[in-house]
C-alpha positions in Angstrom: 26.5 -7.4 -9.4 27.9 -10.7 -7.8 29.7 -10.5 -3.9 32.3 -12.6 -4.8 33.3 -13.4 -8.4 36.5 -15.7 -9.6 37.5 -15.7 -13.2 40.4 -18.5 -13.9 41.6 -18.0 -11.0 45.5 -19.9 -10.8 47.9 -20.4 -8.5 51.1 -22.1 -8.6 53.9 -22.7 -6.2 57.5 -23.3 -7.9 60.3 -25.4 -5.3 64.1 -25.2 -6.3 64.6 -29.1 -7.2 68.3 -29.7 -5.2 70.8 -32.4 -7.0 72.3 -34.5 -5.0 76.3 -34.5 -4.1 78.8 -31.6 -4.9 78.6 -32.1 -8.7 74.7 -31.3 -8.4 75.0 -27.9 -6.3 77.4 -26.8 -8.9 75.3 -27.8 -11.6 72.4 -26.0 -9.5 74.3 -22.7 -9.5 74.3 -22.7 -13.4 70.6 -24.4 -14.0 68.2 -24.8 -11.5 65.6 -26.7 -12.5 62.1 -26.2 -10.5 58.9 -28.3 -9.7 55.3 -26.8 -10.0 52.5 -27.5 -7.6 49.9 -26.7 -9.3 47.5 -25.7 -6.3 44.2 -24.1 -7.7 43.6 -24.1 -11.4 41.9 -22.1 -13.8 38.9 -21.9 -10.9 35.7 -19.9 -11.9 32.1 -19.1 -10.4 30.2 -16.6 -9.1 28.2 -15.8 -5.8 25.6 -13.2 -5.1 25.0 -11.4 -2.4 22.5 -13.2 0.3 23.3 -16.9 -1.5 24.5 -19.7 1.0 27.4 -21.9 -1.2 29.4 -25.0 -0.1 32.8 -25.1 -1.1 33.4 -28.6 -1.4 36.1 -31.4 -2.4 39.0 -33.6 -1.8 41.8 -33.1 0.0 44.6 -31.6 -2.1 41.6 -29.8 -4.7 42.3 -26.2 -4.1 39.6 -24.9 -1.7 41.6 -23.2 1.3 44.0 -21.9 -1.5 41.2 -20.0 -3.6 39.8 -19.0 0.0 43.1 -17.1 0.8 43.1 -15.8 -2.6 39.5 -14.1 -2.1 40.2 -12.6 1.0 43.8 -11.4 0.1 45.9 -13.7 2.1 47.3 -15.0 -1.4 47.9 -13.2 -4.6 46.9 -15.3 -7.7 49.6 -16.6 -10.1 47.0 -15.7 -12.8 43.2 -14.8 -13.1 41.0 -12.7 -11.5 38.4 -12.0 -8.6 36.7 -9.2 -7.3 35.2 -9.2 -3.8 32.3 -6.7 -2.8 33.9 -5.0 -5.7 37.5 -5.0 -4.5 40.4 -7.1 -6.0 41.2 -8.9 -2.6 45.0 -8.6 -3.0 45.1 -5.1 -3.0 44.0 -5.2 0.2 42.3 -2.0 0.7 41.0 -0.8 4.4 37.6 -1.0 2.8 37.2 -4.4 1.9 38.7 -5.5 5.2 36.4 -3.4 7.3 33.7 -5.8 5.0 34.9 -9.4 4.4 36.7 -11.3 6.7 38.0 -14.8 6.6 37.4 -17.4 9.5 39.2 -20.7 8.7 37.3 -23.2 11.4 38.7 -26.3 12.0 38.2 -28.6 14.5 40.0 -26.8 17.6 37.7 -24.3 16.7 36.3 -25.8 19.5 37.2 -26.8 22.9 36.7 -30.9 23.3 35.8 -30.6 26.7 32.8 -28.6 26.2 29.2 -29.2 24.6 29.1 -27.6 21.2 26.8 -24.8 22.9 29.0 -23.8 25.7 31.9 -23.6 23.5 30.6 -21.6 21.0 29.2 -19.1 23.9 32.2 -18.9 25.0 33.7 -17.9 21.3 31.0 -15.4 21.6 32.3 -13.9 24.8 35.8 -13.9 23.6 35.1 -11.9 20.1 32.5 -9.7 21.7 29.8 -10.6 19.5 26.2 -8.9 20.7 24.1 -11.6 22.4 21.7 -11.2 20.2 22.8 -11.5 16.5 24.7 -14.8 18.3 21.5 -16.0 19.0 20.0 -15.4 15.8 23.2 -16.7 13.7 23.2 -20.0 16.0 19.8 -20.4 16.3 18.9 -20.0 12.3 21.9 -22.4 11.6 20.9 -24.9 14.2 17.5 -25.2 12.5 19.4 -25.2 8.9 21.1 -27.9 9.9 18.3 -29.3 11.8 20.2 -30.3 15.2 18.1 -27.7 17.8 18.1 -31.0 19.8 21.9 -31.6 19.6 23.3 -28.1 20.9 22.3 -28.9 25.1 23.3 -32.0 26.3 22.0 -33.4 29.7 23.3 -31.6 32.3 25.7 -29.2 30.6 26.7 -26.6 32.7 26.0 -23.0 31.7 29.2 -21.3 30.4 28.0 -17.7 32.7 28.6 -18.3 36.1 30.0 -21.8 36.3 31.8 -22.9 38.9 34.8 -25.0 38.4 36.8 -27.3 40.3 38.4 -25.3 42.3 35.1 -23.2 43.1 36.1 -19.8 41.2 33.4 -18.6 39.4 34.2 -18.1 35.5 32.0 -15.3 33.8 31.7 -14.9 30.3 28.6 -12.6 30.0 28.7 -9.4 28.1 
């Protein structure tokens, strides 16, 4: 059985096209005439559990709309999808006690920090355990093959740096 699976999954946005001038809104009471977006179309594929998948392509293409779709956020204007073996739109307690969605862009991160420091600090924040953090940065880091990138020369540790001011700012768990 697949984690995720998408069959033809569609969705479409309809907008109210407006005429111009008085003649137009009273035309627009009568007949309103409507534009489709067409935002994801007919999108299919399958992922099983464990596999690692790239959702890829141009801006515009679909991706973050079939993303809300799987985890709920969005209900399909046709198709199908099952996640863990629940239809995502139904949102049932027990698929959202198992899948979860985390949209990262890029002030996901804090510019004034190292990469490192300010993902600690997203680990102090959510509570994650020290350890699976470790393990989870640690095996991406080498997936990625930037081990060397994630310090930088004279960073200062996010647990018990001292600012500016000289308060001390703890983030340990």
């Amino acid at each position: 059985m697949s984690a995720i699976e998408a069959r033809e999954l569609t969705k479409i946005y309809r907008t109210y096209r407006k005429e111009g001038g008085l003649r137009g809104a009273i035309k627009g009471l009568v007949r309103r005439r409507y534009d489709e977006t067409h935002a994801a179309e007919r999108v299919s594929f399958q992922i099983d559990e464990g596999e690692f998948v790239g959702f890829l392509g141009p801006n515009g293409a679909g991706k973050t709309t079939v993303l809300k779709m799987l985890s709920g956020l969005l209900n399909p204007t046709s198709g199908d999808a099952r996640v863990l073996g629940f239809v995502p739109w139904e949102r049932r307690n027990e698929m959202k006690r198992q899948f979860s969605l985390l949209m990262g862009q890029k002030n996901a991160l804090w510019w004034d920090l190292p990469a490192q420091e300010s993902l600690e600090l997203n680990r102090a924040i959510y509570g994650i355990d020290r350890g699976r953090f470790t393990q989870v940065v640690g095996g991406l880091s080498e997936l990625l093959e930037v081990q060397d990138k994630n310090e930088c020369d004279g960073a200062r540790a996010v647990a018990g740096r001292a600012d500016e001011d000289g308060a001390d700012l703890r983030v340990d768990s």
